[in-house]
C-alpha positions, 0 to 999 in steps of 0.5 A, a space after each residue: 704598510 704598517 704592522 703591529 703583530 702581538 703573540 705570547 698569549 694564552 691560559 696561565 694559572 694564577 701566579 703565573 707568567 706570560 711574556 707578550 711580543 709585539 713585532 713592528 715594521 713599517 715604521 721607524 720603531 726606534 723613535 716611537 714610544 711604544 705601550 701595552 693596553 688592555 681591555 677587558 670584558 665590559 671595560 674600557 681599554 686601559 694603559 698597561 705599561 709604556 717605553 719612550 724611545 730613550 727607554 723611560 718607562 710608565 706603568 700603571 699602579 695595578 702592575 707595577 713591581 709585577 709587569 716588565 716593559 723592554 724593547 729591542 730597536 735591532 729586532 723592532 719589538 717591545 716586549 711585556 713581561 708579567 709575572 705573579 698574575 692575577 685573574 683580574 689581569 684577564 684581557 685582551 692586550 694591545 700593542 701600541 705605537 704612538 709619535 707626535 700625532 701618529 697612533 697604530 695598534 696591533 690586533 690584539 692577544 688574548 691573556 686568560 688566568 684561571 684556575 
């Protein structure tokens, strides 16, 4: 059964940081390349960040130099990095799995920042 479980979200202040995990299983994790999305109230949802299998990485214009993507093929979890947030980061962030055809998605965490 596949898994995609997100945690590390919550309420941080502007300027702020957060690190989001996703842990996988199910799957060959090492293959996928696994992203971050997010959506927003009202919004579509958006591509944060993504890491291929050999660990090239992909961020959107809006985080960059902000958001880091890793991941860890021993433990099968990627990971976000955010730091200097801002209130327009507020969303809730998706993990996704994706190889050839195959896409899976996690539940999704909730990232809030408010004074």
């Amino acid at each position: 059964q596949v898994q995609l479980v997100e945690s590390g979200g919550g309420l941080v202040h502007p300027g702020g940081s957060l690190r989001l995990s996703c842990a996988a299983s199910g799957f060959t994790f090492s293959i996928y390349t696994m992203g971050w999305y997010r959506q927003a109230p009202g919004k579509q949802r958006e591509l944060v960040a993504t890491i291929t299998s050999g660990e090239s990485t992909n961020y959107a214009d809006s985080v960059k130099g902000r958001f880091t993507v890793s991941r860890d093929n021993a433990k099968n979890t990627v990971y976000l990095q955010m730091n200097s947030l801002r209130p327009e980061d507020t969303a809730i962030y998706y993990c996704n799995a994706h190889w050839v055809f195959t896409n899976y998605w996690g539940q999704g965490t909730q990232v809030t920042v408010s004074s």
